[in-house]
C-alpha positions in Angstrom: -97.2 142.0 -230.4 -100.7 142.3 -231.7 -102.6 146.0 -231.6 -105.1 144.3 -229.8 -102.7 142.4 -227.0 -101.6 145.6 -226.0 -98.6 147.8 -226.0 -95.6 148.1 -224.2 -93.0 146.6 -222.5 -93.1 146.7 -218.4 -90.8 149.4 -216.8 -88.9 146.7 -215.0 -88.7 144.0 -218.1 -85.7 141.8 -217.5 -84.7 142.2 -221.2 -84.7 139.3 -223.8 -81.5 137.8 -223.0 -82.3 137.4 -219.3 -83.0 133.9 -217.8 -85.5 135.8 -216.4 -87.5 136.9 -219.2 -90.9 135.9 -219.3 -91.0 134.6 -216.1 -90.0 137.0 -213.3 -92.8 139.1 -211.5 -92.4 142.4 -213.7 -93.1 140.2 -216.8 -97.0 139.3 -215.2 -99.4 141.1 -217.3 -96.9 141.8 -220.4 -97.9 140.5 -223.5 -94.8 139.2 -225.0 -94.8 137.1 -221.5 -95.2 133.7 -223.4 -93.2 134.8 -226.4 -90.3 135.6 -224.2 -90.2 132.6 -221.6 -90.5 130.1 -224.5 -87.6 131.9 -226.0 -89.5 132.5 -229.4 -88.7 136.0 -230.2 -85.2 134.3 -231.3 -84.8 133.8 -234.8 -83.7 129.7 -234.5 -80.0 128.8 -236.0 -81.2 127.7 -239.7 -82.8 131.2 -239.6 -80.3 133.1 -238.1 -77.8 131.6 -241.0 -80.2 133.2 -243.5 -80.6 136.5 -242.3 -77.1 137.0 -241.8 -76.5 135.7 -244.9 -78.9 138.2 -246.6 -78.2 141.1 -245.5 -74.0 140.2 -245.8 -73.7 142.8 -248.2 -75.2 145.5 -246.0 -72.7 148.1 -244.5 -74.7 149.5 -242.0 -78.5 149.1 -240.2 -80.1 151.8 -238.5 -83.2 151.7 -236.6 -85.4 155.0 -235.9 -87.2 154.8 -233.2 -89.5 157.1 -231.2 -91.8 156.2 -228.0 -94.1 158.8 -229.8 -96.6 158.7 -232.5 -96.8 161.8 -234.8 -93.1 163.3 -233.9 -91.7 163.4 -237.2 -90.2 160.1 -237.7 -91.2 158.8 -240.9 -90.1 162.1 -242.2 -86.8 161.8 -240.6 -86.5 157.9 -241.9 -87.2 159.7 -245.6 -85.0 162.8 -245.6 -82.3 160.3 -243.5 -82.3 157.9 -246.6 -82.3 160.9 -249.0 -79.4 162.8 -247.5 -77.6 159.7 -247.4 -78.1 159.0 -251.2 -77.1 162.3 -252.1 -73.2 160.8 -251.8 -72.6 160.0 -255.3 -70.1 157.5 -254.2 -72.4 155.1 -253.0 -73.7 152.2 -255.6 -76.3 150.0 -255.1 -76.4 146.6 -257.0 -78.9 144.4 -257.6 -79.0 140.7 -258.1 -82.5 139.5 -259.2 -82.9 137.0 -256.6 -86.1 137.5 -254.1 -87.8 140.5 -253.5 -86.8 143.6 -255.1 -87.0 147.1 -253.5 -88.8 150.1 -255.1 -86.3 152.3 -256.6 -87.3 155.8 -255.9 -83.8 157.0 -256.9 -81.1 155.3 -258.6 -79.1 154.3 -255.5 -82.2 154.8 -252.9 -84.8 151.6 -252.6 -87.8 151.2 -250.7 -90.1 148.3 -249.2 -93.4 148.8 -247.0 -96.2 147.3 -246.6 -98.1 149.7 -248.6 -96.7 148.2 -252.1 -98.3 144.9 -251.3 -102.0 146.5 -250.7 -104.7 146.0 -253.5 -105.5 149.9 -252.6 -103.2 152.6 -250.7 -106.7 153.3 -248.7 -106.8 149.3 -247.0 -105.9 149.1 -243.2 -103.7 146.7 -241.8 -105.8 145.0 -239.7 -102.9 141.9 -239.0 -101.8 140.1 -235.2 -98.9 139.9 -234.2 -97.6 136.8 -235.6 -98.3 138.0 -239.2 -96.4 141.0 -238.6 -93.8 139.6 -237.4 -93.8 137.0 -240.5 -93.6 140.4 -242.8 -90.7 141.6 -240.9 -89.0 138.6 -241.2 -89.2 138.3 -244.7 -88.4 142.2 -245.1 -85.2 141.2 -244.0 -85.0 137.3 -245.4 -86.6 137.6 -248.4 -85.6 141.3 -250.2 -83.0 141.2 -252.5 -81.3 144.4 -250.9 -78.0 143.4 -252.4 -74.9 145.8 -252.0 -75.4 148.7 -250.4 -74.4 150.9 -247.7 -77.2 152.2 -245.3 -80.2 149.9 -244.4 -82.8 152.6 -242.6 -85.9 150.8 -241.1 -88.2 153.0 -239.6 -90.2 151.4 -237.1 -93.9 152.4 -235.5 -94.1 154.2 -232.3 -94.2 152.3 -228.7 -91.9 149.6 -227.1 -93.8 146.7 -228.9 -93.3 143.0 -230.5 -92.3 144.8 -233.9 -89.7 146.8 -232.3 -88.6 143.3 -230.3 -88.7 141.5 -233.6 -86.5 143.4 -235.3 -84.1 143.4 -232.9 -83.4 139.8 -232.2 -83.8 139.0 -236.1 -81.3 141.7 -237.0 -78.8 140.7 -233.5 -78.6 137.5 -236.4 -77.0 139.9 -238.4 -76.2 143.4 -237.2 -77.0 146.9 -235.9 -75.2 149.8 -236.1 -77.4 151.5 -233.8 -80.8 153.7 -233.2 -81.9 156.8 -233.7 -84.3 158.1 -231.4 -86.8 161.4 -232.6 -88.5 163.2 -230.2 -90.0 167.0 -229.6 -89.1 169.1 -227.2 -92.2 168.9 -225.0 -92.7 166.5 -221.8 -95.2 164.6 -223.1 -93.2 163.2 -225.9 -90.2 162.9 -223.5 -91.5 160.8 -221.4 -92.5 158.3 -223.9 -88.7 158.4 -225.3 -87.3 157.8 -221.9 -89.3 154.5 -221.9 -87.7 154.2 -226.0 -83.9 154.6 -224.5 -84.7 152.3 -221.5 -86.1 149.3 -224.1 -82.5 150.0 -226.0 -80.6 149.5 -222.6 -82.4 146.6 -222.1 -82.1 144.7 -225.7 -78.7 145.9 -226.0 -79.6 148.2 -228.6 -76.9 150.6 -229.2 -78.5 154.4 -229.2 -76.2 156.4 -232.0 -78.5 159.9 -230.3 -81.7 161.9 -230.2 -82.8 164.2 -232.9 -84.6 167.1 -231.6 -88.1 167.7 -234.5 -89.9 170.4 -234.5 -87.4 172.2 -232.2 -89.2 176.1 -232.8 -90.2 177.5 -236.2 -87.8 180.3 -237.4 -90.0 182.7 -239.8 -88.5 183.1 -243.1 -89.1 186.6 -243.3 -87.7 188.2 -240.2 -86.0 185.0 -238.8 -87.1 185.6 -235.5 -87.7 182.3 -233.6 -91.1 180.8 -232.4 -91.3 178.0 -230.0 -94.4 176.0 -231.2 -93.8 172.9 -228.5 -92.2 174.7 -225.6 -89.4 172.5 -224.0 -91.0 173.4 -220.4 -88.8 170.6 -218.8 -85.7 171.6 -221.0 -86.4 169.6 -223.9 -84.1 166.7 -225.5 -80.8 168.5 -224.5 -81.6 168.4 -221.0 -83.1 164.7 -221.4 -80.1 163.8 -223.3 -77.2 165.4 -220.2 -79.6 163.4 -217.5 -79.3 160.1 -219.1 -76.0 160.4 -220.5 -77.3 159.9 -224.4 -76.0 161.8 -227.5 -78.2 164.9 -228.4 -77.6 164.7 -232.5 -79.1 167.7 -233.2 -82.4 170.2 -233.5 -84.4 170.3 -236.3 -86.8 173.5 -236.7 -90.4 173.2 -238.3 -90.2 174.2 -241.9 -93.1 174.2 -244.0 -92.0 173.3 -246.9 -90.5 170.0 -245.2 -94.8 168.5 -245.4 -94.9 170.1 -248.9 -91.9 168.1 -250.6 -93.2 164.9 -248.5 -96.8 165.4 -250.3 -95.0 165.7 -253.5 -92.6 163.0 -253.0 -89.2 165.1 -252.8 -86.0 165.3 -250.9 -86.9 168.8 -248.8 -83.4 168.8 -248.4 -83.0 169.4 -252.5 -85.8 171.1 -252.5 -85.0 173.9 -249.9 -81.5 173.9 -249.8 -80.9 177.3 -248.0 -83.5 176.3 -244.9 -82.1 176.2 -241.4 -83.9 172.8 -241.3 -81.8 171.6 -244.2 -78.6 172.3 -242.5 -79.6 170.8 -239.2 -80.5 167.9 -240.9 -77.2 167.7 -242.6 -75.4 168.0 -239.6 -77.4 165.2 -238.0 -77.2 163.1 -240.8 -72.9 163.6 -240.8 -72.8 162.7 -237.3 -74.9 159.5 -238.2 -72.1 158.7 -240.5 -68.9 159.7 -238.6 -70.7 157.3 -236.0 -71.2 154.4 -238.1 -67.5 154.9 -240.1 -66.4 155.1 -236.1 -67.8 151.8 -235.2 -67.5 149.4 -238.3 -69.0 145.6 -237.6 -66.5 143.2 -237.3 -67.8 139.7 -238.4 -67.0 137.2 -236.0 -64.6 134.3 -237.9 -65.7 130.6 -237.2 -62.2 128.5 -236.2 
C-alpha cells in the first residue's frame, strides 16, 4: 500500500483468504480493495517455490509489529536480534549466492533499505508496488543462508507492507509476531487494531511487550510512571483479548545511548532492570518458537 493511498485496513476486513476479500461492503473505500479481489497480494506458485526455497534454511521468522509509530520497536527488533546472537551456539553460514547481509557481528546480519541509498539523509519517497518489489526480494533475493532467527521489523499501521510480508512469508513460514506497545490508551488502541489484522491473516501473535513501562531512577530506584497506563496498560489489554503479555520493559537511558553508538544495551548495561526484562522476554520468544517447531509439509 502506497503512503499516499492511505493506511489501514477496515475494522471489518474479511481477511485475505476470504472469498470475500475485496469485494464485500467493508472492503469499499480500502485501498488494498483491488489488490485483494484480484487475489494479487498472493505470491503466484513459481514464486512461492522460490521463497520457500530461500529461506529453507531458516529456523525461525518473527515479525514485530506495532499499530504505533515511535513505541520502541526498532529498538526492540535490535536488542531482539542482539540477545539472540549472544547464544554462542548459533552459526550462521554463508553461501555467496545473491544478496549478502551486513554483518554487524559474526553471527548477527542485517538488510534495510538504508544500505542501498546513495546518502543515509535521502527519503524513500517509493508506492506501493516498489515496496512491495523490495520486500520481495528481501526475502527472494538475500543470501540469508543457515541460520536460526529471521527478525523483520516492520513500519507501524495495518498496511500493504505488513500484508505483503505476510502472504509472501505464508510461502514459507512464520513463527509468529511480536506486538510492542506502551502502556497508555493511545497506543493501545492502535495495537488492538495490530492483534485484530493478526486474527484476521492468520498471523500467529507469540505476545505483547510492554516499552517504556515507568522509568526506575538508578539512584534511589524508586519508580516513575512516564506514560501512565490510565486504562490498565498492556496487562489489562492482554487478560481482555486473551493474548500473551511477554513482559515490561522500563525506560533506560542508556538503551538511546548504545543505539546512537551502535551497541547491544544489553552488553552494554548489563546490571539494568531493562536488561533483565528484556532477557526474560527474549527467553520466552525462544521457549515459544522451540515449543512450536514448523513442520514442512511432505509432497506424496
Amino acid at each position: 500500500m502506497a503512503e499516499a493511498a492511505g493506511g489501514s485496513r477496515p475494522e471489518d476486513c474479511p481477511g485475505t483468504s476470504s472469498a470475500q476479500a475485496g469485494r464485500a461492503a467493508a472492503c469499499q473505500g480500502c485501498p488494498n480493495q483491488r489488490l485483494c479481489a484480484a487475489g494479487a497480494a498472493a505470491p503466484d506458485p513459481a514464486e512461492a517455490a522460490e521463497l520457500r526455497e530461500r529461506l529453507r534454511a531458516v529456523k525461525h521468522t518473527i515479525l514485530v509489529l506495532s499499530g504505533k509509530g515511535g513505541v520502541g520497536k526498532s529498538t526492540f527488533s535490535a536488542l531482539l536480534a542482539h540477545g539472540l546472537a549472544a547464544d554462542e551456539a548459533k552459526q550462521v553460514h554463508q553461501s555467496g549466492s545473491g544478496w549478502s547481509p551486513v554483518y554487524v557481528e559474526e553471527n548477527l546480519g542485517v538488510m534495510s533499505v538504508g544500505f542501498l541509498l546513495s546518502s543515509p539523509d535521502d527519503a524513500v519517497i517509493w508506492r506501493g508496488p516498489k515496496k512491495n518489489g523490495l520486500i520481495k526480494q528481501f526475502l527472494r533475493d538475500v543470501d540469508w543462508g543457515e541460520i536460526d532467527y529471521l527478525i523483520v521489523d516492520t513500519p507501524p499501521g495495518t498496511s500493504d507492507e505488513h500484508l505483503s510480508i505476510v502472504q509472501y512469508l505464508s510461502a514459507a513460514h512464520i513463527d509468529g509476531a511480536v506486538i510492542i506497545t506502551t502502556p497508555q490508551e493511545v497506543s493501545l488502541q492502535d495495537v488492538r487494531k495490530e492483534i485484530n489484522f493478526c486474527h484476521k491473516v492468520k498471523l500467529p501473535i507469540i505476545g505483547v511487550v510492554e516499552n517504556m513501562s515507568g522509568f526506575i531512577c538508578p539512584k534511589c530506584k524508586n519508580e516513575s510512571q512516564i506514560f501512565p497506563p490510565t486504562t490498565g496498560g498492556a496487562e489489562k489489554m492482554c487478560q481482555n483479548l486473551n493474548v500473551s503479555l511477554l513482559g515490561k520493559v522500563p525506560l533506560d537511558p542508556q538503551i538511546g545511548r548504545s543505539c546512537d553508538k551502535g551497541q547491544s544495551f544489553l552488553s552494554e548495561a548489563p546490571e539494568s532492570p531493562a536488561t533483565s526484562s528484556y532477557r526474560n522476554i527474549i527467553q520466552r520468544i525462544q521457549e515459544y518458537c522451540d515449543q512450536h517447531p514448523f513442520q514442512e509439509e511432505k509432497s506424496i
